[in-house]
N, C-alpha and C positions, 0 to 999 in steps of 0.2 A: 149799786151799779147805775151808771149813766143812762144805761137806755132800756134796756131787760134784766133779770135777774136770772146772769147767763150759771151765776153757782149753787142755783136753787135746786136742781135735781141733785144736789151731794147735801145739802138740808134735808130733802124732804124723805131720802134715803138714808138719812144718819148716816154719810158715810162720812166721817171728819181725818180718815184714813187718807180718803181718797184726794180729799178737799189737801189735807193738809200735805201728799205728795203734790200737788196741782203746784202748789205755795210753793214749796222748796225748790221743783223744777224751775218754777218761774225766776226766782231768786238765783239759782244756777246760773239758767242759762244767760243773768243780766252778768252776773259775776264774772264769766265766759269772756264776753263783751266788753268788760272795763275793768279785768282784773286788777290792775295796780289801784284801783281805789278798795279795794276789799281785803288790802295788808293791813291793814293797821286802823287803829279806832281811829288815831289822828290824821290820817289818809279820808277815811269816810266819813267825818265827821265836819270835813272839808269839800265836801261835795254834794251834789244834787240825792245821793242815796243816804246819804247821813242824816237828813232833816226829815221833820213831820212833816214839812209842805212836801218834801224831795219824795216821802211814803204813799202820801196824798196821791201825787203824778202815776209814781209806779204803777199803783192799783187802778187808775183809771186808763194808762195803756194795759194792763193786763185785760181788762174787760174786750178791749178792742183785737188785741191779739187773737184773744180766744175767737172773736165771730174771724176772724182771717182765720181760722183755723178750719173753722165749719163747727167750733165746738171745742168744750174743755178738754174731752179723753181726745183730740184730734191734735191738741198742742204737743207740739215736740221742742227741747231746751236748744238744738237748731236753728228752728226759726226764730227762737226768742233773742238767742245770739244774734242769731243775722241782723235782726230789726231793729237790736238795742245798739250794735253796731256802726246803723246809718248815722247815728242821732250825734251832732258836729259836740266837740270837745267843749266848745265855751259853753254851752249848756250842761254837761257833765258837771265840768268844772268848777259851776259859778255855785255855792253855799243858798240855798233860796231864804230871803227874809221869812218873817215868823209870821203868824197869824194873817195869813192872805190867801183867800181863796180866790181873787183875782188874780194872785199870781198861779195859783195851780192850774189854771184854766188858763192863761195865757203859755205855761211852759209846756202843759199837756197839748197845745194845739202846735205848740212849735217841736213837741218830739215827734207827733203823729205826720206833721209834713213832713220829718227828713225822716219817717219810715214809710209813708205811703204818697208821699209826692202832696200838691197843692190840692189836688181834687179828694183829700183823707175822708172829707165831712162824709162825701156823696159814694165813697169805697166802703165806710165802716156801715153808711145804714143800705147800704143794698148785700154786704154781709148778713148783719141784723136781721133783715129781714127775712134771708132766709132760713134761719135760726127757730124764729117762730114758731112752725109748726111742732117741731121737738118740742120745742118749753108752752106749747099749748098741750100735750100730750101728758110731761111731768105734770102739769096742775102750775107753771108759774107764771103763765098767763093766763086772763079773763078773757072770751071774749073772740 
């Protein structure tokens, strides 16, 4: 995770139940959002959710969703719609080349502004932050 280790209390609780509802929800409610790419292999295999870098992206707005959330158990497949929603078609749409982690960081920041506006950087870490004392509590932060 980018900033905290927001999935550590489901680690440090073996719960991989719970982890792994967290996952399918998440996946859900993208699916929600842009179902015509989730018919068919050759539908998603054509799109930003088809590819390792497009897997890449995902997980690293799932991090961010969750502090909009207040938290993992606070995520609802809702807002995960709503937000996956925002994000303009030609980035859906466009297949991400292979082996780029400059692109996953450049499509991660261009999903994160059409879900949370220009100011995402300074929205996700004043979420974040208030996250902390939780995950100082689980043990997944020092400090």
């Amino acid at each position: 995770m980018r900033y905290l280790p927001l999935l550590y209390p489901y680690f440090k609780r073996s719960d991989m139940v719970g982890l792994a509802r967290l996952l399918v929800m998440y996946f859900v409610g993208i699916n929600l959002a842009w179902p015509d790419y989730w018919k068919s292999n050759e539908a998603l295999g054509n799109c930003l959710f088809g590819k390792t870098n497009g897997i890449a992206v995902m997980f690293a707005i799932l991090h961010d969703l969750i502090a909009e959330a207040g938290g993992a158990e606070s995520l609802e497949i809702e807002l995960i719609r709503k937000k996956w929603a925002t994000v303009p078609i030609e980035i859906i749409s466009t297949p991400p080349p292979g082996g780029s982690k400059g692109y996953q960081a450049e499509v991660t920041a261009k999903v994160l502004r059409a879900m949370f506006g220009n100011d995402y950087d300074q929205a996700v870490r004043e979420k974040t932050e208030a996250l902390k004392p939780s995950l100082r509590d689980a043990g997944a932060l020092v400090g």
